[in-house]
C-alpha positions in Angstrom: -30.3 11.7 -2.5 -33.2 14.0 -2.3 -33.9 17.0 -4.1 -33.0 19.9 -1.6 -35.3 23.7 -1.9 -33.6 26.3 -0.6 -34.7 30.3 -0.9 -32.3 33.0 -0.2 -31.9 36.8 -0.8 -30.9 38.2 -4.0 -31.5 42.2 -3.8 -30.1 43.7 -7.1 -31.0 45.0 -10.2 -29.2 44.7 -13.6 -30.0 47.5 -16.4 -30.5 45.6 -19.7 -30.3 47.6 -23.0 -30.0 51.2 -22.1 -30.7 52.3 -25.8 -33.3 50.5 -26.8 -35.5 50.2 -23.3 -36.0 52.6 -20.5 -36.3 52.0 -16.8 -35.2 49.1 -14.5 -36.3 45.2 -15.1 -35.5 42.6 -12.7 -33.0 40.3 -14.5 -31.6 38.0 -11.6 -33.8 36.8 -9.2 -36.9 36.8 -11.9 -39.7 37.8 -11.5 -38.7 39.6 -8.6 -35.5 40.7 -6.2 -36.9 41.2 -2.6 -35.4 38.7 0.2 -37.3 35.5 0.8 -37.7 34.5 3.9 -39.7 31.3 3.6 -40.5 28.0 1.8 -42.8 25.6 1.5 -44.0 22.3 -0.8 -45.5 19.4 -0.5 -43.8 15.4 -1.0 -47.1 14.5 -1.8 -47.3 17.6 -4.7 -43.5 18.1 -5.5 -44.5 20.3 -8.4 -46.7 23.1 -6.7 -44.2 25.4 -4.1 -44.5 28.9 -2.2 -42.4 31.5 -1.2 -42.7 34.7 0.7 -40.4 37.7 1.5 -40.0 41.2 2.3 -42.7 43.7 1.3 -45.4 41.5 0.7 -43.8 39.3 -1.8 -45.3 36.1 -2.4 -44.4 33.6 -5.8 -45.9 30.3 -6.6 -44.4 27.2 -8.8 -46.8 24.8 -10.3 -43.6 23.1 -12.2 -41.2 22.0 -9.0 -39.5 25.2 -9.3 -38.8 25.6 -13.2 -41.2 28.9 -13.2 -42.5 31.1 -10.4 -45.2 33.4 -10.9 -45.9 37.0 -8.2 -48.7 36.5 -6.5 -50.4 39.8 -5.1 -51.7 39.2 -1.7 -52.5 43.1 -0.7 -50.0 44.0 1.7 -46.8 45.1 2.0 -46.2 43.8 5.4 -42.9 41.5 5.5 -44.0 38.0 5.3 -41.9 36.0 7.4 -43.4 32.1 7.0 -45.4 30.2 4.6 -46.7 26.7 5.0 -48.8 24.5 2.7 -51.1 22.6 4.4 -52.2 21.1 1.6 -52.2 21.9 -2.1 -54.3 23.7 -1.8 -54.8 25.8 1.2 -51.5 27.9 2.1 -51.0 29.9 5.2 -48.9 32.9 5.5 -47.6 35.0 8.4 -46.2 38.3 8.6 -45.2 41.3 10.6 -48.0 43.1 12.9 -50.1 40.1 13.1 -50.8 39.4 9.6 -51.8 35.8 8.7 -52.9 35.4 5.5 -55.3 32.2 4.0 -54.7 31.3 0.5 -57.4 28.9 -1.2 -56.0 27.8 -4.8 -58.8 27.0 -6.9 -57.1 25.9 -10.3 -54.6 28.4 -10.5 -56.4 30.9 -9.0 -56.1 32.2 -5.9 -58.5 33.0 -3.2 -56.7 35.4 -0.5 -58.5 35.9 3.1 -57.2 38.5 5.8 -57.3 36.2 9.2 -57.8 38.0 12.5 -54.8 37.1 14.6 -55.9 39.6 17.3 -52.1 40.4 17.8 -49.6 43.3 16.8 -46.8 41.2 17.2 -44.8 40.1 14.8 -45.2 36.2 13.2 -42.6 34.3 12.6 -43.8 30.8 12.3 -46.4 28.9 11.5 -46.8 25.3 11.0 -50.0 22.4 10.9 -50.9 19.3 10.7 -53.3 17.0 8.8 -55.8 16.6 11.3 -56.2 21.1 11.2 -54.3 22.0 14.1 -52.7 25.0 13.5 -49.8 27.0 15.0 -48.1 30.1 15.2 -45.1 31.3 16.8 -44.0 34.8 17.2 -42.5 37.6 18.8 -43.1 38.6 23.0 -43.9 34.9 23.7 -46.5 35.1 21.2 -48.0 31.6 20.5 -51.5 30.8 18.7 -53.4 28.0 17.9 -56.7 26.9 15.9 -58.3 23.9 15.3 -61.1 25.6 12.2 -58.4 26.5 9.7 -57.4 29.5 11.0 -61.3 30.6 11.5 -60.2 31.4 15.2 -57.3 31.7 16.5 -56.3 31.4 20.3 -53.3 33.2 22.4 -51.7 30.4 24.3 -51.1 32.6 27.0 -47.4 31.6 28.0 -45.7 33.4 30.8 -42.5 33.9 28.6 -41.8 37.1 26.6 -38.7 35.7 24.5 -39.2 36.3 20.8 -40.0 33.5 18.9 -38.6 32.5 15.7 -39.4 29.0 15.4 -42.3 26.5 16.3 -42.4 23.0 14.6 -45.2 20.5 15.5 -45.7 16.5 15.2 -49.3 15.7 15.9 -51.6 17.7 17.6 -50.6 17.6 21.1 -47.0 18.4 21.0 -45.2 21.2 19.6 -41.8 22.7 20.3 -40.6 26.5 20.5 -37.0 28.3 20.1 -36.4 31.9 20.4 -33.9 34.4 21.5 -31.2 33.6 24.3 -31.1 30.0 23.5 -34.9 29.3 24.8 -36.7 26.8 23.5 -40.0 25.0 25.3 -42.2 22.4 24.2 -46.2 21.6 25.2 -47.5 17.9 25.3 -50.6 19.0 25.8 -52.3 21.1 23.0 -50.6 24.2 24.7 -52.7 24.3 28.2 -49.0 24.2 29.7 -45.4 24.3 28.0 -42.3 23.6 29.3 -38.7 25.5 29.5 -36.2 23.5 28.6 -32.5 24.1 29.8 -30.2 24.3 26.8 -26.2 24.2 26.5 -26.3 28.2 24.7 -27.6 31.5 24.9 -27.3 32.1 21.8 -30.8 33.2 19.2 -32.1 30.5 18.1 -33.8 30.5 14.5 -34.7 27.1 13.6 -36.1 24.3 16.0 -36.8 20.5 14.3 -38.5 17.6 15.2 -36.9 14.0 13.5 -38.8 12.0 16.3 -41.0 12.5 19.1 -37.1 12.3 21.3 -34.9 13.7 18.4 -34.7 17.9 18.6 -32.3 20.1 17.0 -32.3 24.0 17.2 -29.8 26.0 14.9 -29.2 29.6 15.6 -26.2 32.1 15.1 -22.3 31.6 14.9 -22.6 27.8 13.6 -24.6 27.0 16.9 -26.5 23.8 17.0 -27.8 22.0 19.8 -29.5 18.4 19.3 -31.3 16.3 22.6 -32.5 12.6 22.0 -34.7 12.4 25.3 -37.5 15.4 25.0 -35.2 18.2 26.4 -34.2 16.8 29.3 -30.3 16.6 28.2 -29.0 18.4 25.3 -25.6 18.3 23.5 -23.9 21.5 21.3 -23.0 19.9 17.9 -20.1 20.6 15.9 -21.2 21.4 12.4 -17.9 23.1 11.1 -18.7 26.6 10.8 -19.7 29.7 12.6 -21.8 31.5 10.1 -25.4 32.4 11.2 -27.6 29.2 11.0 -31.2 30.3 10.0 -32.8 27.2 9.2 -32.2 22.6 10.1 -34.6 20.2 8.6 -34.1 16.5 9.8 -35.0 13.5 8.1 -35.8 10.8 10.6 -32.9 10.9 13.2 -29.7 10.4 11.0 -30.0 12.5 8.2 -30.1 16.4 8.3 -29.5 19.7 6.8 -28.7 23.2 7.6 -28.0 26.7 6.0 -27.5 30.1 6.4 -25.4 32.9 6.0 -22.4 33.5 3.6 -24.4 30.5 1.4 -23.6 28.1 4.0 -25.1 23.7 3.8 -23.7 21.6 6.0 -25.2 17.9 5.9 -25.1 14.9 8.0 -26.2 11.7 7.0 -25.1 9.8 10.5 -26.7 11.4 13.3 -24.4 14.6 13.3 -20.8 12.5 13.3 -19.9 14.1 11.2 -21.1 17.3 9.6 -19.8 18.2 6.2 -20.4 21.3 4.4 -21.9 21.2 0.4 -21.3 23.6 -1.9 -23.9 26.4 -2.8 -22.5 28.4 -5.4 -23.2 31.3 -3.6 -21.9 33.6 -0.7 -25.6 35.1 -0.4 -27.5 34.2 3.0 -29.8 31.1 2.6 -32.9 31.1 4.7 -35.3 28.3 4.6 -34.5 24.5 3.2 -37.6 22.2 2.5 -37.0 18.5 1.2 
């Protein structure tokens, strides 16, 4: 089986040593206890990882997750999405706009401020290897570059549902879910997107491509919904639990997983018959899986 990542949000401190030490020191998560939000490595470069959080927080593995190490980026805006696109250029995005460039030159890290030209919040963000870029986020917000993030364009959608999810498979297509149980996809480099009618109206958190046909969006109460022809049809899966679902990654079309709230992993390695829940050893929400 493959090695599963997931991040989730530890937010307490332990004292250590009253009498010999003074002050506060993060003891479990280290080096830090804000929420992450977001993860993100490589297959090609299991050892080097990111994650992002509340307040700014970024950390950075170079040993598959052994060790992590802050990175400061110079904000304190909540960072909502990170995403490799290679090993080493990172992109981040955060509240009010914020998308962040990170060039890692040998351990060191180059940071650059990219205009976004939005106040909205980011939620998403996602590429692919030829450098198309894209961004999800709230009021309909959706951007796109094809320069690395030099310039980034508003897609100019009609819709004003937040966005919590985008996920891409070449250039041309990309697919959307949100709030209400919307969820839209473009074939076309975003000149025109399509609503597609879903089973739910439930917030959607998570949206995943397997194949260019195979779709599953995860979103709260245990909802998952799964289509196998583009959106035209869709079906509501029954993964056994009704705890928020915040993040589905699928491998090909048989094999998938999601998580969420109260430490929750369900897993299906047969197309979703049947779903079966894995332990986590914690009752602590889990936000982001990457494999």
């Amino acid at each position: 089986m493959r090695n599963l990542l997931i991040f989730f949000a530890l937010t307490f401190f332990l004292y250590q040593n009253i009498l010999s030490q003074s002050g506060w020191y993060w003891q479990n998560p280290y080096p830090q206890g804000n929420a992450l939000r977001s993860v993100s490595f490589l297959a090609s470069v299991a050892n080097r990882g990111w994650a992002v959080g509340e307040l700014g927080t970024a950390i950075y593995t170079n040993d598959a997750g052994v060790t992590w190490q802050l990175v400061e980026l110079g904000t304190t805006e909540n960072l909502n999405c990170v995403f490799m696109h290679s090993d080493t250029q990172i992109f981040i995005v955060g509240d009010n706009g914020l998308i962040i460039y990170v060039y890692d030159n040998g351990g060191t890290f180059e940071i650059t401020f990219q205009t976004s030209n939005s106040i909205e919040n980011l939620r998403s963000i996602t590429s692919h290897v030829n450098n198309c870029l894209w961004i999800a986020g709230d009021n309909g917000t959706i951007l796109r570059s094809t320069d690395m993030g030099d310039t980034w364009v508003d897609q100019s959608t009609i819709y004003s549902e937040n966005l919590y999810s985008l996920n891409n498979i070449e250039c041309t297509t990309a697919w959307v879910a949100g709030l209400n149980g919307f969820v839209m996809n473009t074939t076309d480099w975003g000149i025109t997107w399509q609503v597609k009618a879903t089973p739910t109206t439930s917030h959607l958190f998570s949206i995943d491509i397997g194949t260019f046909d195979y779709v599953r969006a995860v979103g709260n109460s245990g909802t998952m919904i799964l289509t196998t022809n583009q959106g035209t049809t869709w079906v509501t899966e029954n993964c056994g639990t009704t705890s928020n679902l915040f993040d589905v990654f699928n491998i090909g079309y048989a094999r998938a997983y999601a998580v969420g709230s109260d430490g929750i992993i369900v897993e299906t390695t047969d197309t979703g018959e049947p779903w079966e829940q894995r332990s986590s050893g914690t009752t602590t929400s889990l936000y982001d899986i990457v494999i």
